[in-house]
C-alpha positions as CSV (number, residue, x, y, z in Angstrom):
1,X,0.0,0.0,0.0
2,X,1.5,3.4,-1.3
3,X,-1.0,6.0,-0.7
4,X,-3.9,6.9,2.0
5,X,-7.7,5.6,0.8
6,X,-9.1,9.0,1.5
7,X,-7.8,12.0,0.4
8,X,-5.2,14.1,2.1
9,X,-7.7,17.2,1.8
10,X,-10.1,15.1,4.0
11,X,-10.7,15.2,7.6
12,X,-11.1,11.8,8.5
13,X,-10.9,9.2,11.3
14,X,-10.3,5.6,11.4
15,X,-10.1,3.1,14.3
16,X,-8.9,-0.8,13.8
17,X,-12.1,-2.5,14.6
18,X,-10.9,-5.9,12.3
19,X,-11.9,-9.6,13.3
20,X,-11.2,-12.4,10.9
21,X,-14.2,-14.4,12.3
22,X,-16.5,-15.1,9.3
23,X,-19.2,-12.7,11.3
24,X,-16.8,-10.7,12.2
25,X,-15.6,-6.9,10.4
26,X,-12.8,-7.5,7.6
27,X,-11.5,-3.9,7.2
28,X,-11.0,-0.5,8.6
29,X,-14.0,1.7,8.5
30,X,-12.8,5.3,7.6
31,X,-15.3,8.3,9.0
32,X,-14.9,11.4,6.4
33,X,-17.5,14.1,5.5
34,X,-19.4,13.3,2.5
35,X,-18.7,13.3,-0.8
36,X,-14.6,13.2,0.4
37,X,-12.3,11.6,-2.2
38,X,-11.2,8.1,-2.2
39,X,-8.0,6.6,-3.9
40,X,-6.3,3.8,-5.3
41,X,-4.0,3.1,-2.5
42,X,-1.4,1.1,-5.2
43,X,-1.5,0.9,-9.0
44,X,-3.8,-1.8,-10.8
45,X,-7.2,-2.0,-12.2
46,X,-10.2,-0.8,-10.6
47,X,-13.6,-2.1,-11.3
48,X,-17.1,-0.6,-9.8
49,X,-19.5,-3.0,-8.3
50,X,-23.1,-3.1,-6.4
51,X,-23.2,-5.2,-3.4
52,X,-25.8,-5.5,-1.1
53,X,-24.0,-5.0,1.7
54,X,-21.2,-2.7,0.4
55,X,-23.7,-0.7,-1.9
56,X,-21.3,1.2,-4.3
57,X,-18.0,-1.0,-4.2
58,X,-15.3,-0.7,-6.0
59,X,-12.2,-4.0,-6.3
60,X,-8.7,-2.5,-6.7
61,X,-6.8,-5.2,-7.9
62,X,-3.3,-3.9,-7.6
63,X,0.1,-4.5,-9.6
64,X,1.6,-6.1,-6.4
65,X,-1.7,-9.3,-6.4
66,X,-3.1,-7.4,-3.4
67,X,-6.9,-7.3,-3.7
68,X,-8.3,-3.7,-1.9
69,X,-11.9,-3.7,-1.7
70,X,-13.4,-0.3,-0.7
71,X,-17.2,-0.1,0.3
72,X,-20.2,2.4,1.3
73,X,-19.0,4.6,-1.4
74,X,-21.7,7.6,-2.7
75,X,-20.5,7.7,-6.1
76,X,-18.1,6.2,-8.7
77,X,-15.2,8.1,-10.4
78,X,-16.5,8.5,-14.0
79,X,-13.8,6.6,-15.7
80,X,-14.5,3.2,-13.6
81,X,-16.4,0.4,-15.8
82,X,-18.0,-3.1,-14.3
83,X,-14.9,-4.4,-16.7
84,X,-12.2,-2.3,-15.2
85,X,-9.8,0.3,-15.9
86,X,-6.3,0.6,-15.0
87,X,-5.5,3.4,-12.6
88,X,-2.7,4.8,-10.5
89,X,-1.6,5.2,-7.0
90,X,-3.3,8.1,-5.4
91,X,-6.2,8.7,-8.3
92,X,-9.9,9.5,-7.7
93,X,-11.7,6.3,-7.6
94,X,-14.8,7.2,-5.7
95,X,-16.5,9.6,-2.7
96,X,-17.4,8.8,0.7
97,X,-20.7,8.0,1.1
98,X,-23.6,5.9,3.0
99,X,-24.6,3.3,0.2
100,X,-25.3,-0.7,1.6
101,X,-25.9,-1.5,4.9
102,X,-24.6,1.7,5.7
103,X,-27.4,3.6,4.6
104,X,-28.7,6.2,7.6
105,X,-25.1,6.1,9.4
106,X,-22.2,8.4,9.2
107,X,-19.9,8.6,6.1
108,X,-17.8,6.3,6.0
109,X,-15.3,4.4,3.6
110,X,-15.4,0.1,4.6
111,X,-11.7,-0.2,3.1
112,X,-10.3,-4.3,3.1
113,X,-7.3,-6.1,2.3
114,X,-6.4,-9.8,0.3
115,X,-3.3,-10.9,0.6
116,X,-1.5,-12.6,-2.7
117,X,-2.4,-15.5,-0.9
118,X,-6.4,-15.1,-0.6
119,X,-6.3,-14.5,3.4
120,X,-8.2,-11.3,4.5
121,X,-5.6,-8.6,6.5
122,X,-6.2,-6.6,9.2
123,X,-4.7,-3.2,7.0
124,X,-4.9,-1.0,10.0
125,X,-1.2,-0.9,10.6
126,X,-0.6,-0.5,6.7
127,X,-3.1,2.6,7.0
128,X,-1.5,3.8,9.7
129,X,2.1,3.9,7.5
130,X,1.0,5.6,4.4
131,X,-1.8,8.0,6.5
132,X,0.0,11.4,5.9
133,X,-1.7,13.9,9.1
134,X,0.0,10.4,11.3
135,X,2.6,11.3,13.8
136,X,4.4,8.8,16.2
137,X,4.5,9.9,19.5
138,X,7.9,9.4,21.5
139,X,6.9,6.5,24.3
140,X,8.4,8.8,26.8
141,X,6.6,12.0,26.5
142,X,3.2,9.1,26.3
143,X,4.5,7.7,29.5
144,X,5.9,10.9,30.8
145,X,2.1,12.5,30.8
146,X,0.8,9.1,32.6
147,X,3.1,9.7,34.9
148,X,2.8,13.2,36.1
149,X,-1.2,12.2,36.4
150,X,-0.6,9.0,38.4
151,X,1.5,11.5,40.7
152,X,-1.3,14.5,41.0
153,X,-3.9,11.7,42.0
154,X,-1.6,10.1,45.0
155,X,-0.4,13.8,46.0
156,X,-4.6,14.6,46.0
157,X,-5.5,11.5,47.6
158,X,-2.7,11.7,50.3
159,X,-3.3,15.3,51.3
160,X,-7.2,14.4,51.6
161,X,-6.6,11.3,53.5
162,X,-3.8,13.3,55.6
């Protein structure tokens, strides 16, 4: 994966919410305003598809033999066919939307990984690598905060309990 599913333009939100039960939820749901634009995350060919679940889907097969599968969308970039069309890393290929199952709930992209292999990946950490607004916090300045609260509360709790 090369490039962020949602546009860099986009304020957005994701979560990793994945379970690889067959009931379970087999991507990343990503919360954008309506209408935001999605993108091929890797070059490949793109195809549009209805689903009732996924409403307005679209496959990314990519160069590499990963399969992305992006869902909920509101519309389709004009250039996709049912057929496919090849497309690159980073171009429109969709909007954010409420289509499927997700009809009546916030925007939201449903965004899936295939392996080479066939096998469904969680692609939260994947997202988090290529997500351009992410920034790695130092463990100590993390740790540092937890520990000048877990300080306050026993300096508070001793001087109450004197």
């Amino acid at each position: 994966m090369e490039t962020f599913p949602v546009a860099p333009e986009s304020q957005y939100g994701y979560a990793s919410r994945f379970s690889a039960a067959p009931s379970g939820h087999h991507g990343t749901d990503i919360f954008a305003p309506l209408g935001s634009r999605i993108v091929a995350v890797e070059a490949g060919t793109a195809r549009r598809a209805e689903d009732p679940k996924g409403g307005h889907v679209v496959y990314l097969t990519a160069a590499s033999g990963w399969v992305y599968y992006y869902a909920h969308l509101g519309r389709f970039s004009d250039r996709l066919t049912t057929d496919g069309v090849p497309v690159e890393s980073g171009e429109t290929i969709g909007a954010v939307g409420t289509s499927g199952n997700a009809a009546g709930k916030s925007p939201h992209l449903h965004f899936q990984a295939r392996a080479p292999s066939g096998d469904l990946v969680d692609p939260f950490r994947w997202l988090v690598a290529v997500d351009p607004r992410h920034v790695e916090r130092p463990i100590l300045s993390s740790l540092g905060s937890s520990v000048a609260l877990a300080f306050a509360v026993i300096w508070i709790w001793r001087k109450s309990h004197g």
